[in-house]
Every structure is written in structure tokens, then in C-alpha cells.
KOLMAR-650806 format. One record per residue (C-alpha): x, y, z; residue in one letter. Coordinates in pm, whole numbers, plus 50000, padded with zeros to 5 digits. Layout:
<nodes>
XYZA;...
</nodes>
This chain:
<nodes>
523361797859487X;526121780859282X;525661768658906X;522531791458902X;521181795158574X;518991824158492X;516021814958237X;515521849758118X;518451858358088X;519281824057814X;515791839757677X;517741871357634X;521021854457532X;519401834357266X;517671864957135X;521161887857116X;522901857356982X;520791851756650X;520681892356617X;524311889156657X;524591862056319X;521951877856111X;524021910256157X;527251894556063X;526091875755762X;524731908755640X;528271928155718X;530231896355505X;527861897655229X;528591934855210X;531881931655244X;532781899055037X;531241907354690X;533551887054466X;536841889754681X;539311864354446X;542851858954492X;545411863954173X;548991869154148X;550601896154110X;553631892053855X;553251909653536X;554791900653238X;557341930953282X;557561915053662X;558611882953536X;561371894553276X;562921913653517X;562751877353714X;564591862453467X;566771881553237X;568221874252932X;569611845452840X;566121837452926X;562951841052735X;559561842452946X;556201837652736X;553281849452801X;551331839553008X;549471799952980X;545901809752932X;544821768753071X;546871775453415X;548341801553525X;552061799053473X;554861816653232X;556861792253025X;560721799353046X;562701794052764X;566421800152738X;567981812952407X;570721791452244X;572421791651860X;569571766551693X;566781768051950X;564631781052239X;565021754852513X;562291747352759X;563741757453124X;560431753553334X;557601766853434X;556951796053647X;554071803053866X;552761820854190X;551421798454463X;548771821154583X;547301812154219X;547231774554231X;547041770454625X;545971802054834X;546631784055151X;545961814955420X;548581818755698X;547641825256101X;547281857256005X;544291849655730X;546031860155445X;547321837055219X;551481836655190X;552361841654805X;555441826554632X;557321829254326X;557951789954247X;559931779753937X;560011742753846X;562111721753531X;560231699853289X;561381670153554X;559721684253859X;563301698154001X;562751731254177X;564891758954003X;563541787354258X;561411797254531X;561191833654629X;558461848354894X;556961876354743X;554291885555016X;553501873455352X;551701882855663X;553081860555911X;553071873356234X;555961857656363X;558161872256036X;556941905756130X;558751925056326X;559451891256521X;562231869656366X;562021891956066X;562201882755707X;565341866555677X;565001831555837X;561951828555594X;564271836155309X;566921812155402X;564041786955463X;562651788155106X;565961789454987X;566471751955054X;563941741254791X;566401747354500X;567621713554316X;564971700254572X;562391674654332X;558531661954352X;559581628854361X;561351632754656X;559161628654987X;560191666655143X;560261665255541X;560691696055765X;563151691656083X;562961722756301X;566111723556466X;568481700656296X;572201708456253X;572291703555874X;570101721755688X;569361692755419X;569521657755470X;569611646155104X;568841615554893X;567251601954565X;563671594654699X;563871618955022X;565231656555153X;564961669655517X;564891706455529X;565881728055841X;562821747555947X;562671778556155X;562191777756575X;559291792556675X;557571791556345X;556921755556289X;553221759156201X;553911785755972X;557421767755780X;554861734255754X;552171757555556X;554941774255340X;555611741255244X;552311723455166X;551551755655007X;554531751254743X;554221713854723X;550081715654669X;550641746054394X;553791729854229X;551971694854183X;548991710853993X;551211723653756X;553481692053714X;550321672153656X;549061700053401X;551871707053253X;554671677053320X;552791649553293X;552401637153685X;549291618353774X;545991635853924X;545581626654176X;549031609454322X;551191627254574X;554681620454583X;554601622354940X;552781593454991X;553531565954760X;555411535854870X;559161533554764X;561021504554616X;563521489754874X;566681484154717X;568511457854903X;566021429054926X;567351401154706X;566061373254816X;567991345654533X;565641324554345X;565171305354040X;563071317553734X;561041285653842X;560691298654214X;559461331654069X;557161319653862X;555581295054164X;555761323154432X;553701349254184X;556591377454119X;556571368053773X;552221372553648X;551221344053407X;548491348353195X;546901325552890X;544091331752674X;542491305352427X;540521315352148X;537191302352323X;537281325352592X;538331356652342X;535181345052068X;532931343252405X;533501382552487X;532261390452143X;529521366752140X;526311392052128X;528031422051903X;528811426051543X;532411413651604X;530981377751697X;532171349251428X;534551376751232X;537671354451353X;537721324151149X;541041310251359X;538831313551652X;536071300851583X;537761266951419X;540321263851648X;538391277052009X;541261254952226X;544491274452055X;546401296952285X;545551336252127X;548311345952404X;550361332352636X;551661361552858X;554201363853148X;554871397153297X;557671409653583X;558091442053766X;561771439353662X;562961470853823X;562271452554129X;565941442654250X;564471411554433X;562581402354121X;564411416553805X;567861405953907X;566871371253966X;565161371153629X;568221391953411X;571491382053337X;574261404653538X;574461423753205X;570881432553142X;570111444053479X;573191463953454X;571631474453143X;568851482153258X;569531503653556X;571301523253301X;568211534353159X;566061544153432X;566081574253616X;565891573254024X;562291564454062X;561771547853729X;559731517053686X;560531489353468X;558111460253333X;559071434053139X;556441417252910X;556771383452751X;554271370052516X;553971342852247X;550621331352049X;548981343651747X;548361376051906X;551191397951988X;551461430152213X;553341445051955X;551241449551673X;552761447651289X;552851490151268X;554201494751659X;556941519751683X;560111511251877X;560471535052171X;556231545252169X;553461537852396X;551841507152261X;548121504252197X;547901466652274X;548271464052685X;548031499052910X;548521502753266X;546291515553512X;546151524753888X;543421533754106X;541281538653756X;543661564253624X;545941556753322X;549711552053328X;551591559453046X;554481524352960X;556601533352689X;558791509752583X;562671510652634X;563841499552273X;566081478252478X;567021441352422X;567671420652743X;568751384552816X;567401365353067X;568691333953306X;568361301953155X;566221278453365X;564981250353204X;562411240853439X;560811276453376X;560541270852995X;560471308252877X;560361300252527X;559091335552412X;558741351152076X;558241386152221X;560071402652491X;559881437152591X;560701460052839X;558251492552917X;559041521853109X;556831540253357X;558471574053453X;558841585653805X;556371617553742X;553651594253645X;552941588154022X;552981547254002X;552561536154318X;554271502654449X;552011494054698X;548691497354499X;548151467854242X;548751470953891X;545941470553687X;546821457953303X;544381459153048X;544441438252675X;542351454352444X;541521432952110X;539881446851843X;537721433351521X;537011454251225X;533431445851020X;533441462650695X;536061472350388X;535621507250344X;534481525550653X;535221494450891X;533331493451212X;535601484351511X;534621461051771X;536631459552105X;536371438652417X;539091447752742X;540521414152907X;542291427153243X;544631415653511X;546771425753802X;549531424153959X;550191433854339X;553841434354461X;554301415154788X;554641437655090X;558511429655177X;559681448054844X;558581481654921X;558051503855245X;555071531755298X;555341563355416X;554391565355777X;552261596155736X;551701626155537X;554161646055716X;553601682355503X;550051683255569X;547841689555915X;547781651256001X;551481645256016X;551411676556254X;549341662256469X;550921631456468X;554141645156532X;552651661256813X;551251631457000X;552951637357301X;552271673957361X;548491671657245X;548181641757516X;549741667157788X;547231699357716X;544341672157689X;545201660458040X;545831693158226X;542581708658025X;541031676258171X;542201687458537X;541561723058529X;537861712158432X;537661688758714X;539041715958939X;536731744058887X;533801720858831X;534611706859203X;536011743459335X;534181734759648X;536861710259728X;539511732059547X;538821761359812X;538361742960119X;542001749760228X;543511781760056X;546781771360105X;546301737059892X;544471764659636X;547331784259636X;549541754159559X;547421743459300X;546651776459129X;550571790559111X;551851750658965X;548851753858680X;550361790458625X;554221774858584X;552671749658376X;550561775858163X;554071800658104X;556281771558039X;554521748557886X;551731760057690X;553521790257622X;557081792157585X;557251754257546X;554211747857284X;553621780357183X;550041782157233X;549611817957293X;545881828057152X;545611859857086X;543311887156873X;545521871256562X;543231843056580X;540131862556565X;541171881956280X;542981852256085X;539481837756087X;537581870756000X;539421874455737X;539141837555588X;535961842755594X;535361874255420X;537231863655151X;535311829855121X;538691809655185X;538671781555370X;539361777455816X;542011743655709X;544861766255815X;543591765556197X;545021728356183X;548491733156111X;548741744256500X;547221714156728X;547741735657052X;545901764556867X;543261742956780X;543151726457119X;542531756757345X;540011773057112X;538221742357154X;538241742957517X;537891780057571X;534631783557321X;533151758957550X;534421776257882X;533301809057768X;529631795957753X;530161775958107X;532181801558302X;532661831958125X;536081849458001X;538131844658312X;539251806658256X;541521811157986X;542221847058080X;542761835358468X;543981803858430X;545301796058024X;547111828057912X;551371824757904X;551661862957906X;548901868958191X;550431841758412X;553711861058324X;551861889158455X;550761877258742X;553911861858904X;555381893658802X;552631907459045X;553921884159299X;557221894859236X;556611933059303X;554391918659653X;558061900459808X;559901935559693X;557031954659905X;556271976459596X;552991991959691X;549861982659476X;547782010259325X;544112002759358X;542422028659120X;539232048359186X;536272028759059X;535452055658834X;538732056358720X;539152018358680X;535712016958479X;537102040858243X;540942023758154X;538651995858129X;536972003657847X;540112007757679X;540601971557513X;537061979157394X;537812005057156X;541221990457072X;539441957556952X;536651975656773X;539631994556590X;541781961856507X;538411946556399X;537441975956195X;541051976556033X;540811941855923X;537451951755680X;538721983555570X;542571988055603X;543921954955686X;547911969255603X;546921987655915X;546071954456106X;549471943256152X;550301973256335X;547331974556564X;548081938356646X;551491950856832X;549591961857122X;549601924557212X;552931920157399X;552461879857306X;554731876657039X;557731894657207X;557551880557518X;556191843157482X;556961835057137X;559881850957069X;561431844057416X;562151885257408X;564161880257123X;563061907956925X;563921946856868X;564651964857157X;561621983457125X;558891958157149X;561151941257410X;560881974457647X;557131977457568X;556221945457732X;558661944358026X;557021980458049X;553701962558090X;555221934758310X;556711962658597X;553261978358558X;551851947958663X;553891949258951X;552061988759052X;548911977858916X;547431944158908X;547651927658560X;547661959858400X;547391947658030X;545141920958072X;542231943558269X;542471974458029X;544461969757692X;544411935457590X;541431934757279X;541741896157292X;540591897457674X;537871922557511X;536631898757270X;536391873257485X;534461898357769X;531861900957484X;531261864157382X;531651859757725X;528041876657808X;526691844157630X;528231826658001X;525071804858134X;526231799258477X;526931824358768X;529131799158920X;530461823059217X;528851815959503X;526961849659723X;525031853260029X;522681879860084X;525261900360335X;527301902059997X;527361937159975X;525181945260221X;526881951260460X;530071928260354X;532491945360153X;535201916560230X;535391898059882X;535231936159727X;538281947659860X;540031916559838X;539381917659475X;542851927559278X;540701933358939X;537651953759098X;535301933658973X;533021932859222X;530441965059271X;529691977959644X;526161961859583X;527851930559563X;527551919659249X;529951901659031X;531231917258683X;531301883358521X;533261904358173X;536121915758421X;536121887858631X;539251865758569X;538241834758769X;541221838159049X;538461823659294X;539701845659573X;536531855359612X;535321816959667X;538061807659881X;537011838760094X;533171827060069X;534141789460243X;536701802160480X;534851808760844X;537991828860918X;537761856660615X;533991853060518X;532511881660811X;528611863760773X;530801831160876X;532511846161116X;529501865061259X;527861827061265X;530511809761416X;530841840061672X;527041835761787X;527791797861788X;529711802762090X;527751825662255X;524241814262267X;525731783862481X;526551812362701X;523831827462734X;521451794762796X;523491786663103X;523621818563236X;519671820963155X;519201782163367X;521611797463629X;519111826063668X;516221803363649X;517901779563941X;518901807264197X;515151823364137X;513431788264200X;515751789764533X;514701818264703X;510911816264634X;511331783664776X;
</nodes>
């Protein structure tokens, strides 16, 4: 009778199911013709932004950004760059809807200004409010690209600054939503400091290795040159004639081709802004020097080269990029330009630097070099053919370099995006996996579970404490109808579900309850998983010790206040395709964000609206949960897809027991016996009263005429002996 599966009824379910999609692919293609996200700063918007002394062009027509100039006696200097991040990196919030900023950066990659011009957050509305977002934002100001940004909900100090790093204070009780505010300024900001300030596609600040500044390790030039930290390369003329051997450049070098065992270079190169390498290479002076010229984050290579070919060519520019050796990384060009700087280096006659060139490029912070990747240098030499219109011939020789491990350290994970969440949230995800885990084994094994109701009892009110403190007011993972529209509305407007991952415990539990719905039905998470029903229900034990009497409705009555949540979800889901300003009003029928995410912290209000619903619990069993919550709805309805009528019956169900009807505190149960799987909130009463032999009345009535056909068969051979008496 348990775990009974009904084939035409998965016949049915099937059949509903793929009516179901085909009508909801229709509705979004109706509803989603063209839907694109753009800013909403005008021109006019953005002067009034930033007044005079400022100037703001129009609009870049190759990204979307406003130039900011600011007026002085000779000239209009650049100031930055301004931009909307719903533009660049429409990253939508839990509510669906992207969160839009105002983001201002410098021509270095410093933040000037971040201002939130729209969100839909549910916790900022009407919850915290506004103003801890605003002081969260704030923090960005003077904040850089370079620096690896880290979010640190409750720290004391709001930033924890240095040259390569910032900690910023988030906001309790929003930490998903603070850690997509940021990757949604950092992923928009980058795409215009590689457009427009010269970064490198591709690199993210956040996770490129950084430069550790107190290994020293003293050595000789000679030791540096053994242990690889200084790169030696030679090239004879052979090797340079072989590469053009084949192509009209072959034979054009007369030197070469006479003299094919002469060096063409002899190259040493050094990673000098390396303190472990370039201070055991410079003099005192020239690394002082040299530090002098670099900016925090710099890079600084030193190349050394004698030979008949020179890196510097005869028309090379002090202070340009030179055309004779580039840099790459990862396939993807790095701009050196050199330093127009003169340095002296440690005399070590063992080493033998004799060099007739010696030159020092810069790599700037913004071009996203990464320590920890090698180094890829590349020597192009070129042959002309011709007089006139010369044809050019060039062949590449390459190199590398990879810095040993010691002198740098790598982030330990991308700590603004999803994955860093989840990492930072080992311990808790670990926890919910486990007690999913046993809740699973529990009802899958309720036999066992119900065999003694008071070790069900036990069981039942510790998974409650553990639902209310931990999943709710502990790891905030409330689900509620904001999920169902958050994703309705990514999906009409064709933007993508990644947003879902910024909250692990979200994630989690939607996992777990999709796949409950189709085992069980609605009532696991609604029974066993929801903070604010488990609220609800020890609130319901609470009125029981104070003897407030409990209201049992009229079935006709109950059926009715029922079918509330219904219409309130069909209007919240309607809202969210045709008004959705309307939506986050609707939504505050859901007493979740006052009372488990917010602690109760909130206008007085929404406060008295859900302790409201919490003494009406106490009159009438889980009052919310059976007739206003449009969550519960939704769930009711994808609920129908359940394959499994897992409570037990017996045929007297019904007819003539009424036992597990009564006993029933959400009436799901009709006089015919029959469970309403969509109300039913899987409080297994109803099982534990099916097992017991002292509440079931068919076990009873069994038991009873277990002890009384014994009876009767002894008073039946008594009868028999006494009769076989007296005829004898």
C-alpha cells in the first residue's frame, strides 16, 4: 500500500507536464520579444552628475561610457570614465532584476564614485532599507582594480587597506546580495579599463599572483645566473640564416652566411623588480632608483644584450615600446616600454656581464602581467629584398621565462565571484548536505521513524529547531515565491540563472526540494524545511501548553480559505509579466523576510503582520502556510507531478475509520478517506496513527479479537467435554 505508484496517473502526469512547457514557451515568446537592458542616464542626467568644473562628453559610441573632463586655464583634463553597470554587466539580483549603478573610474583604474541608481533587492526593501546599501557602495571610492577587493560581513573596520588588497565591510543579512553588487561593479568596471585604460582581456586583477616583497634570498650575479633568475640566451648566425632558409629572405645576410658561428646576440634578461632577484643584481642606488619609478604593481625587466644585433634598433626612441623583443602572456600581448633609465649593476667577475646594451622596460600594473604564468618573449628579425618597394621578410625566435614559485603567492580563490562563496561556505554547505541526507533517510525508512511516536516526536521537533535556527535565522535559507519570480523573470528577459549561485543554501534546498516534490509531494519542505512554518508550528505548540482552544473550520469553509494562496500566486505571477513595480508589493504577503531574515528587525508594521500570523497559528493551525502562503501554492501545483502515495491506508480508512481524519490539524484528509496530497504537509501523524495498535481502531479491533477468539475456543472445548460426559 506504501510507495504505490499509479501508471495512469504518470500517463496523465507526463501528458499535463509537456502541455504545461509547450504553454510556457509560447507565453515567453509572447512576452520576451526583444526585452534588452540599457541605462538610463541621459546626457542632461549626467551633467547634473557632475557639475561644473567638470565637462561630460557625449556619449562613447564603441562602449557605453561618458568621458569626464575637468576645465582648467590651458586644457580639458581627462578625469575618468563614467558608466552604468547594468550596461556592461546586467548581473540580475534574487529578485531577477538586474541592480544598476552609476560607476566612475580615473584613467588608472582608481574608483572616483559608485552610486546605486536602481535596485530590487528584497532585503533593501522595506527590510534593512536603502541606507546600508548606500554606505556599502560608498566604500569603493579611492578603492583600485589592481587591488584584489574582499568583502568581510561583519568586521569592525569598514576597510582594511593596502597597495595590492582592500577588505570592505559588507551588510548582515545581505551577504549574497553585497557579493553580487560587487562582482557586478568589478565585471562592468574591468570591461571598460580594458577598452578604454589599457588593462588586458582577459586578466582579472583578482586573481593574479602578487610579488612578495621580503624574500631576499643574497646571492651572487654568478649564483643567479646558475640558479636561472637571470634568462640567458645566444643566437649564432647559423641558426638565424636556418629560419630563413626556404623564403625570399634566405642568403640576403652576407655576415651570416660567411660567418654562420658568430654570435648575432648574446642576451641575458632579469625580472628586476623582483626584490630577491633585482636587488641582488643592482647596486643599492639603482634599485633605489628604480623603485622610484614604478608604481605599486609595476613590473620591471631588465634586458642585456651584446652582438651585431641589438634590441634597440638605430631609430628606437628613448622612453617607447620597442619593436625588437615584445612580451606576451597566455598568447595576449604586453605592452614593455622602456624606462629611459640608466642603472649600474654589481660587479662580479665570475659573471662576466660585459654588455654593450642595457635596458630597463616597464610593464604597467593595468596591463594584467601575471607573476605566476611564464613570460613569453619574442625576437622578431627582419630582412628587406628590394630598393624601392622592399619586401620584408620576418622570422619570430621566442623564449620564456617562469619565476620560481617562492617569489610570489596566488590568490586562494576568486573570492567576488560564486566559487569563493561556496568556498567560504564549506562548513555550512557540509551541515544542510548532512541533515538533507538524514531527513531522506528518515522518511524513506518512516516505518522505523513511526514505530514509537514518542522517538517521532523527538525527532520531528529537533529537525524543526534545526530548520528555524539553522537554516533559517542562522543561514538564511528561507525559499520563498522570490525565487520563483527571480527566475521568471530571468528568463523572460533572456538573462542568464548565474545569480542563483551567489546563495549556496538557496541553491541547495531547491535542489533537494525539486526532487522531493516529484518523490513526496509539497509537504517535505513545507512540513519539514520551512524557518517561518516551523516558527509556526512551535508557535502552535505554544498556544496547546497555554490551553488556547484550536479552531477546526468547517470543511466547506476550510476548502474555501484554501484556495486563497491560489489566487494570491496567480496575482504575484501575473504582476511579474505585466506590472512587475507591483511585484514587490504583492511579495509582502510572505512574512519571511520580517521574521527570519530580518530577525523582526523591520518597521513596526510588517513586524505586527507576522506575529499577527504567528498568534493565529496559535487559534488555527499554521494559518499562513494552509491558506495564504503562494510559495506553499506553487509548490501544491508542481506538487501534482508527486509519483508516490507514500501514506500508508487500509480499506477501513474512511469507511468506517474517521481516526487519522480528525487527528489531522490541516484537514487534509476527506471523510472517504482519502489523502489531499496538495494540502498535505507530511507531519506523518497520520502514519504514526496507522502503526500504532493503540490509536489505529482496525488495529485495535484486531488485537481486540486476538484475545477473544482464545476465549471462545475454550469455552467451545469446555462445551464439547461436558456434552461428551453426559451422553456417556
Amino acid at each position: 500500500m506504501m510507495s504505490k505508484i499509479h501508471p495512469q496517473n504518470v500517463i496523465c502526469r507526463c501528458w499535463c507536464v509537456t502541455l504545461f512547457r509547450q504553454f510556457l514557451a509560447c507565453l515567453l515568446c509572447l512576452l520576451s520579444t526583444s526585452v534588452t537592458l540599457a541605462g538610463v542616464m541621459t546626457h542632461d542626467a549626467m551633467v547634473k552628475m557632475y557639475p561644473l568644473p567638470y565637462l561630460v562628453n557625449a556619449k562613447d559610441t564603441t562602449i557605453p561610457v561618458w568621458p569626464i573632463f575637468q576645465q582648467n586655464a590651458t586644457e580639458n583634463k581627462l578625469v575618468g570614465y563614467a558608466f552604468e553597470s547594468i550596461d556592461l554587466a546586467p548581473i540580475p539580483g534574487f529578485s531577477g532584476v538586474p541592480i544598476n549603478l552609476l560607476i566612475a573610474l580615473d584613467p588608472k583604474g582608481n574608483f572616483l564614485d559608485v552610486r546605486v541608481l536602481s535596485q530590487h533587492e528584497p532585503v533593501f526593501l522595506d527590510g534593512l532599507g536603502e541606507g546600508p546599501l548606500h554606505s556599502f557602495v560608498s566604500q569603493y571610492a579611492g578603492l583600485s582594480l589592481k587591488q584584489s577587493i574582499r568583502i568581510s560581513t561583519g568586521s569592525n573596520s569598514a576597510k582594511d587597506v593596502s597597495a595590492t588588497s582592500a577588505q570592505l565591510d559588507g551588510v548582515s543579512k545581505a551577504t549574497a546580495s553585497v557579493r553580487i553588487i560587487n562582482q557586478s561593479i568589478l565585471a562592468s568596471a574591468l570591461k571598460v579599463a580594458r577598452n578604454k585604460l589599457g588593462f588586458a582581456e582577459g586578466r582579472d586583477p583578482e586573481l593574479m599572483a602578487r610579488i612578495k616583497p621580503d624574500i631576499l634570498e643574497p646571492r651572487t650575479v654568478r649564483s643567479l645566473l646558475d640558479a636561472g633568475l637571470i634568462q640567458h640566451l645566444v643566437l649564432r648566425n647559423a641558426e638565424v640564416e636556418k629560419k630563413f632558409i626556404g623564403s625570399n629572405g634566405s642568403g640576403l645576410d652576407a655576415d651570416a652566411v660567411s660567418h654562420p658561428n658568430d654570435t648575432f646576440i648574446d642576451l641575458y634578461m632579469a625580472y628586476v623588480s623582483v626584490p630577491g632577484i633585482g636587488r641582488n643584481l643592482l647596486t643599492e642606488r639603482a634599485w633605489n632608483k628604480l623603485q622610484g619609478r614604478l608604481d605599486p604593481g609595476d613590473h620591471a625587466i631588465l634586458v642585456m644584450s651584446k652582438g651585431r644585433y641589438s634590441i634597440l634598433g638605430d631609430d628606437f626612441i628613448r622612453g617607447t615600446v620597442p619593436e625588437r623583443i615584445t612580451l606576451k602572456q597566455d598568447q595576449l600581448p604586453i605592452e614593455m616600454r622602456d624606462l629611459n633609465l640608466d642603472l649600474t649593476l654589481k660587479s662580479d667577475p665570475a659573471a662576466a656581464l660585459d654588455m654593450e646594451s642595457v635596458t630597463v622596460f616597464r610593464v604597467i600594473s593595468q596591463a594584467g602581467l601575471d607573476p605566476s604564468r611564464p613570460l613569453d618573449f619574442v625576437l622578431p628579425v627582419a630582412r628587406y629584398k628590394g630598393m624601392i618597394y622592399p619586401e620584408k621578410i620576418s622570422r619570430d625566435f621566442t623564449f620564456s621565462f617562469k619565476l620560481p614559485a617562492r617569489f610570489y603567492t596566488v590568490p586562494e580563490s576568486d573570492n567576488k565571484s560564486w566559487g569563493g562563496i561556496w568556498r567560504d561556505r564549506q562548513v555550512d554547505i557540509v551541515v544542510l548536505v548532512i541533515a538533507l541526507a538524514i531527513l531522506s533517510l528518515a522518511l524513506a525508512l518512516q516505518k522505523r521513524l513511526v514505530g514509537q511516536q514518542r522517538r517521532f516526536a523527538i525527532f520531528r521537533n529537533l529537525y524543526l529547531l534545526f530548520t528555524l535556527f539553522f537554516i533559517g535565522w542562522y543561514a538564511q535559507g528561507q525559499l520563498s515565491i522570490l525565487n520563483f519570480i527571480s527566475v521568471l523573470q530571468a528568463l523572460i528577459a533572456g538573462r542568464s540563472l548565474g545569480f542563483l549561485l551567489y546563495d549556496p543554501m538557496t541553491v541547495i534546498l531547491s535542489v533537494f526540494v525539486l526532487i522531493s516534490l516529484v518523490v513526496w509531494g509539497r509537504g517535505t519542505f513545507c512540513g519539514w524545511l520551512c524557518p517561518f512554518g516551523a516558527l509556526q508550528e512551535f508557535s502552535a505548540k505554544l498556544g496547546a501548553l497555554l490551553h488556547i482552544p484550536q479552531i477546526r473550520l468547517k470543511p466547506k469553509t476550510d476548502n474555501r480559505l484554501k484556495r486563497i494562496k491560489y489566487l494570491l500566486l496567480a496575482g504575484i505571477l501575473a504582476s511579474t509579466f505585466f506590472a512587475s513595480n507591483i511585484t514587490d508589493k504583492l511579495v509582502e504577503v510572505e512574512p519571511f523576510k520580517t521574521a527570519i531574515t530580518l530577525n523582526f528587525v523591520r518597521s513596526w508594521p510588517f513586524v505586527v503582520y507576522a506575529l499577527g500570523l504567528l498568534v493565529a497559528s496559535m487559534f488555527v493551525y499554521k494559518f499562513f502556510c494552509r491558506f495564504l502562503c503562494p510559495f506553499g501554492a506553487g509548490l501544491a501545483v508542481l506538487g501534482r507531478l508527486r509519483m508516490l502515495d507514500w501514506i500508508p491506508r487500509r480499506k477501513e480508512c474512511g469507511t468506517p475509520c474517521q481516526t487519522c481524519r480528525y487527528q489531522c490539524a490541516y484537514q487534509a484528509i476527506t471523510p472517504a478517506g482519502k489523502i489531499e496530497y496538495d494540502e498535505c504537509f507530511q507531519c506523518m501523524e497520520c502514519v504514526v496513527i496507522h502503526a500504532s495498535d493503540a490509536r489505529c481502531a482496525p488495529l485495535m479491533l484486531e488485537k481486540k479479537r486476538a484475545r477473544i477468539i482464545p476465549i471462545q475456543n475454550a469455552e467451545n472445548d469446555l462445551i464439547s467435554d461436558l456434552t461428551t460426559d453426559l451422553i456417556t
